[in-house]
C-alpha positions in Angstrom: -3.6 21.5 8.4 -0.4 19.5 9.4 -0.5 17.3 12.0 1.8 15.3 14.3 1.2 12.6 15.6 2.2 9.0 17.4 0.6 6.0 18.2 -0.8 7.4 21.2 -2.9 9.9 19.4 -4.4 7.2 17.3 -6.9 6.7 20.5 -8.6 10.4 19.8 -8.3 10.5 16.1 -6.0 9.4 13.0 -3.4 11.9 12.1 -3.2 14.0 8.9 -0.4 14.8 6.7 -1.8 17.4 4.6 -5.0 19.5 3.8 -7.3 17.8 1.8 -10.7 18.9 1.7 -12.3 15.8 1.9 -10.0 14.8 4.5 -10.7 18.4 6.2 -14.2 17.7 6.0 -13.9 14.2 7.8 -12.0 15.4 10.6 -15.0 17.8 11.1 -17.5 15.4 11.0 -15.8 13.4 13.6 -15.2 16.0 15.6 -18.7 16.7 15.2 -20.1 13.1 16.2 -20.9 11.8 13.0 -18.6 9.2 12.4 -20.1 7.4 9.9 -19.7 10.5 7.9 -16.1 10.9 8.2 -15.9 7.1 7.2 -17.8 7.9 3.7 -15.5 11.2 3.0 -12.4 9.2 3.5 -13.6 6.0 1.8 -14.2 8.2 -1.4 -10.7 10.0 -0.7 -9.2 6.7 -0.1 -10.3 4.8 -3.2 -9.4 7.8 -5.4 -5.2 7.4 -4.5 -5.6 10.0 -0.8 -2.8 8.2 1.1 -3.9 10.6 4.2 -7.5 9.1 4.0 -6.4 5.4 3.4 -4.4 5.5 6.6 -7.6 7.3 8.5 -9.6 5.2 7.1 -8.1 2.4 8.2 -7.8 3.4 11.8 -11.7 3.8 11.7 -11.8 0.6 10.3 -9.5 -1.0 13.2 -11.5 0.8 15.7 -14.9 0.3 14.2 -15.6 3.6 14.7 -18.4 5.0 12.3 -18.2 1.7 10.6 -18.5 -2.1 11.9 -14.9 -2.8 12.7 -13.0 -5.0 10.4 -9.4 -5.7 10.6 -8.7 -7.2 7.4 -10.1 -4.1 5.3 -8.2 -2.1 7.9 -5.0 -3.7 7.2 -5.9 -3.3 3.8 -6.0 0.4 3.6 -3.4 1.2 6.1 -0.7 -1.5 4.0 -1.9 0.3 0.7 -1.2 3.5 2.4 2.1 2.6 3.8 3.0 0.3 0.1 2.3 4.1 -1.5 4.3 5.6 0.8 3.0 7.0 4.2 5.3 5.6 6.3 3.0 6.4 9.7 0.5 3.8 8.4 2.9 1.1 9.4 2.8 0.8 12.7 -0.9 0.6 12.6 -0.7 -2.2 10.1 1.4 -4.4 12.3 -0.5 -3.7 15.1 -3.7 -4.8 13.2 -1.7 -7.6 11.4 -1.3 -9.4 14.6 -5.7 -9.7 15.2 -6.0 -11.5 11.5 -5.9 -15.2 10.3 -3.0 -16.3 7.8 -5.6 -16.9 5.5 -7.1 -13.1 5.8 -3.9 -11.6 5.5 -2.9 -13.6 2.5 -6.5 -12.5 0.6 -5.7 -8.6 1.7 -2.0 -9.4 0.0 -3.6 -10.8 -3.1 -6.6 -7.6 -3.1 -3.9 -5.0 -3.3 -1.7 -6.7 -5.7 -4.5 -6.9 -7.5 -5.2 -2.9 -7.5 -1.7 -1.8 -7.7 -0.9 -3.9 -10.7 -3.5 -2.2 -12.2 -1.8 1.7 -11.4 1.5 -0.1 -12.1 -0.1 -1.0 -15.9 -0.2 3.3 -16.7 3.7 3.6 -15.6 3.4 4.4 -11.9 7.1 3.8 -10.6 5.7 4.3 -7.0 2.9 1.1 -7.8 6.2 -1.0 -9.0 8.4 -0.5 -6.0 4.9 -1.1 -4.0 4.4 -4.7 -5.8 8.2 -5.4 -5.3 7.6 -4.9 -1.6 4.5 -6.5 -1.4 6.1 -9.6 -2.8 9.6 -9.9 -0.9 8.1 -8.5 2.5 4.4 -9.4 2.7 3.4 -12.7 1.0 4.0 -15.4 2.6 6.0 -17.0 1.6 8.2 -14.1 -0.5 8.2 -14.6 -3.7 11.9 -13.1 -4.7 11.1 -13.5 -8.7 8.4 -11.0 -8.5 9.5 -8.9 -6.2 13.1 -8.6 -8.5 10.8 -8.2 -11.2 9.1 -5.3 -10.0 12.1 -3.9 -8.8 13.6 -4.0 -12.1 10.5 -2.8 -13.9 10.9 0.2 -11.7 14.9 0.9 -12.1 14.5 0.4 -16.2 12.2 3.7 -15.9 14.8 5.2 -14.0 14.1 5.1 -9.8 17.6 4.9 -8.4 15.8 3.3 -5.1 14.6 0.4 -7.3 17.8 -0.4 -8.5 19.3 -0.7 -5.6 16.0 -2.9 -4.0 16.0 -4.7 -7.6 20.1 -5.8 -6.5 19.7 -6.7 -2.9 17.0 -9.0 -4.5 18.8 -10.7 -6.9 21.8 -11.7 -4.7 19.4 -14.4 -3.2 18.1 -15.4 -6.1 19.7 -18.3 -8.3 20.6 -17.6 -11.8 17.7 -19.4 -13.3 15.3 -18.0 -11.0 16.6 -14.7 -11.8 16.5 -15.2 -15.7 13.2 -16.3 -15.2 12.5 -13.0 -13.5 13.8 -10.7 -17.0 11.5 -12.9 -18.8 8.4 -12.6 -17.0 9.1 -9.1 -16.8 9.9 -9.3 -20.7 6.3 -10.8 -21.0 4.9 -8.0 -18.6 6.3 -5.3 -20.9 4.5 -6.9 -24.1 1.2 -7.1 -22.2 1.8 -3.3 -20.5 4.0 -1.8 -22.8 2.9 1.9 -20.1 5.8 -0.3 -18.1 9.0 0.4 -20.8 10.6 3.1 -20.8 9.2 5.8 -23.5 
């Protein structure tokens, strides 16, 4: 089942990218009334890596549909979902951005560095470029070392996209900030050694 969809559809129900059959099953329960059990299909989907359901998920969440509403797991799911790479959950993530404290945003920052640090400990190149973003464009203020870092943890395993993001970052960085940077990361391959290249 492939959807298409813009913001304005988000008013009827979140769009879908692909079949899943949890996902498949949500849609059916909302369709059906029963929010609340779309809300636990796509929480379960979510949580186990369904980009699809993260971004539903989070629209429930923003909408407190089936669930009490609560923008700052919203934004949550729909920035994991957009760090991953589903580009239509960002647009809903700004527009939820915008009804959360400083403070709340800076905890759901912290919450999903915390999680994709620990996909980005097994070797996932897609968790690496996700931290590198999450640090240059999401924390407040950017933190250019990490994101560099992440960037270049990604380009050593071979993502071309990483390399090029790992660049850009380190032309604004100074050269001790940026040797500072290779040696964190130099630290980050001893303690995750998933990270080097194999």
């Amino acid at each position: 089942m492939a959807n298409i969809c813009g913001i304005a559809l988000l008013a009827s129900w979140p769009c879908f990218a692909r079949s899943a059959d949890a996902v498949d099953d949500a849609l059916k329960a909302f369709r059906a009334g029963d929010a609340q059990q779309a809300v636990r299909l796509l929480s379960g989907a979510a949580q186990s890596g369904d980009l699809t359901a993260a971004t539903n998920l989070g629209v429930l969440l923003a909408r407190g549909q089936g669930v009490a509403q609560n923008d700052a797991e919203a934004l949550y799911w729909l920035l994991k979902a957009r760090l991953m790479g589903e580009p239509r959950a960002g647009r809903m993530a700004e527009a939820v951005a915008r009804g959360i404290t400083e403070n709340q945003h800076a905890n759901v920052v912290d919450r999903l560095a915390h999680d994709l640090e620990s996909r980005a400990q097994d070797g996932s190149i897609r968790a690496l470029i996700a931290l590198g973003a999450l640090e240059t464009a999401l924390r407040s203020p950017a933190d250019l070392g990490r994101g560099y870092m992440w960037f270049a943890a990604a380009a050593a395993l071979g993502d071309r996209e990483a390399l090029i993001l790992r660049d850009t970052i380190a032309r604004d960085l100074t050269v001790e900030d940026r040797q500072a940077a290779q040696e964190e990361l130099s630290q980050l391959y001893k303690k995750f050694p998933k990270i080097q290249m194999q």
